[in-house]
C-alpha positions in Angstrom: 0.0 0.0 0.0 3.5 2.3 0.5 4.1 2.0 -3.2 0.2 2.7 -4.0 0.4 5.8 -2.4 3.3 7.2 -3.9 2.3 6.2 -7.3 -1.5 8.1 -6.3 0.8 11.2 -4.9 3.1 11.3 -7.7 0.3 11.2 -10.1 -1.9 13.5 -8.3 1.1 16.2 -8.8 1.6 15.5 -12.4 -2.6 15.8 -13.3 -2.2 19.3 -10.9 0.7 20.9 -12.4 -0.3 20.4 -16.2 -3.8 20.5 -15.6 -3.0 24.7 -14.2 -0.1 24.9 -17.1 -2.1 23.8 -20.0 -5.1 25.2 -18.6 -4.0 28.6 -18.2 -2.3 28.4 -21.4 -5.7 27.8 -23.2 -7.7 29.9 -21.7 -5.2 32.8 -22.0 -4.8 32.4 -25.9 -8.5 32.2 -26.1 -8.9 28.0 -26.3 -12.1 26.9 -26.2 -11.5 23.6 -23.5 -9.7 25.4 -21.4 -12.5 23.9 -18.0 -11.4 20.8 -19.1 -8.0 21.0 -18.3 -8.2 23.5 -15.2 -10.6 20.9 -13.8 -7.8 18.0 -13.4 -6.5 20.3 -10.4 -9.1 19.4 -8.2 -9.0 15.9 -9.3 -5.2 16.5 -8.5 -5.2 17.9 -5.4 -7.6 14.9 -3.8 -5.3 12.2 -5.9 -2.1 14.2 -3.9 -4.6 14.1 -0.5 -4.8 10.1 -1.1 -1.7 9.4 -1.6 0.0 11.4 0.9 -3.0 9.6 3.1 -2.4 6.5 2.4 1.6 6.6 2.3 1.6 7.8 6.3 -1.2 5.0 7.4 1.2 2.4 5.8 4.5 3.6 6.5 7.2 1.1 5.6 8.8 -0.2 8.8 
């Protein structure tokens, strides 16, 4: 469960960090699905809250 919850952090930072690059991006230069990609930074943000969860209730030891 360790490695499952640094996978689910790890991707949890990746879907936050493009999702608010691309995003931004878009909507600045007038793209048309530019909700689409600012809405993987909530989805982000609870992956990150998961994984960070679930790495600290099953710490390696």
């Amino acid at each position: 469960m360790h490695t499952l919850g640094v996978i689910t952090t790890l991707l949890g930072l990746i879907l936050s960090i493009v999702g608010l690059i691309v995003g931004f991006w878009k909507m600045l230069n007038g793209g048309e699905h530019a909700e689409v990609w600012l809405a993987l930074v909530p989805l982000g943000f609870v992956g990150l809250l998961l994984g960070v969860t679930l790495t600290q209730i099953f710490r390696k030891q």
